[in-house]
N, C-alpha and C positions, 0 to 999 in steps of 0.2 A: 639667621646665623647667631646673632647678640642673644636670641633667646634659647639657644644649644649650648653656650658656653654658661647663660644663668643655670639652665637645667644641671649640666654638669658641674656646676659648682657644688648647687645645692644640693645635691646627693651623695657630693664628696663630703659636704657637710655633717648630713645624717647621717651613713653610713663612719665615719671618722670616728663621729661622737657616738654612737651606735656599740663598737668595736670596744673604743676607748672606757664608755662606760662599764663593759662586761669586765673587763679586764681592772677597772677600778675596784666594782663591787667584787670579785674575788678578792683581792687585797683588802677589805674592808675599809673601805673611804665613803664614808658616808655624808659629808658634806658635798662631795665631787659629783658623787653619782646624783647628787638630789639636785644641783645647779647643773649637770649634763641634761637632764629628764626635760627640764624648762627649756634649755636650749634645741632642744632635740624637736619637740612640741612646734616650736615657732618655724622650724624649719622644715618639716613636717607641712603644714599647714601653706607653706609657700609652693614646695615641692607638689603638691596636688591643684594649686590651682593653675603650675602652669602645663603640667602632666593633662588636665581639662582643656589648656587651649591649643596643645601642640599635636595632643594623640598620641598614635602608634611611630610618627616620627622622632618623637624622645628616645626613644629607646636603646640608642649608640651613646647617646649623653649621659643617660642614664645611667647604663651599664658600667662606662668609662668611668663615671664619677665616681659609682661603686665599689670597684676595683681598684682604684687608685687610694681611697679615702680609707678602705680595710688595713692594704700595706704599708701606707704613712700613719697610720693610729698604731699598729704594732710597734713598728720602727722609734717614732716615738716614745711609746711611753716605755720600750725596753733601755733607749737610751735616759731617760728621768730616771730607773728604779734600776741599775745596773750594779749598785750598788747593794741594797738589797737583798737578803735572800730567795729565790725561785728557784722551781724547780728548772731542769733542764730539760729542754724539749732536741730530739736526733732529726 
């Protein structure tokens, strides 16, 4: 179980900063995006090794982490830049 909730962390992780990234380099933030890249990399590299010791039973952790990590990476960084000009999405 302890290793379901690392897995879904760390995917909330990557996937967050994944998101977040895109949505920086559009904005052109080029410091942000080149300290996410690093971040992303180390997490990345956790995320596989424990992906290797758990199998095909990650895969609800996984999923969850990913889903969660997308729509708190939005959420965020529209409330940081809300002030800012964007376009508007229906």
């Amino acid at each position: 179980m302890d290793g379901w909730l690392v897995m879904f962390a760390v995917n909330f992780i990557i996937v967050f900063l994944r998101s977040y990234q895109t949505q920086v380099v559009i904005g052109g933030g080029y410091l942000v995006a080149f300290l996410i890249s690093n971040c992303m990399g180390a997490a990345i590299i956790i995320n596989t090794m424990f992906i290797i010791d758990v199998g095909w039973g990650g895969l609800v952790p996984l999923s969850l982490g990913g889903s969660f990590g997308v729509i708190s990476s939005m959420f965020i960084y529209r409330k940081r830049n809300k002030n800012k000009s964007r376009r508007k999405h229906d």
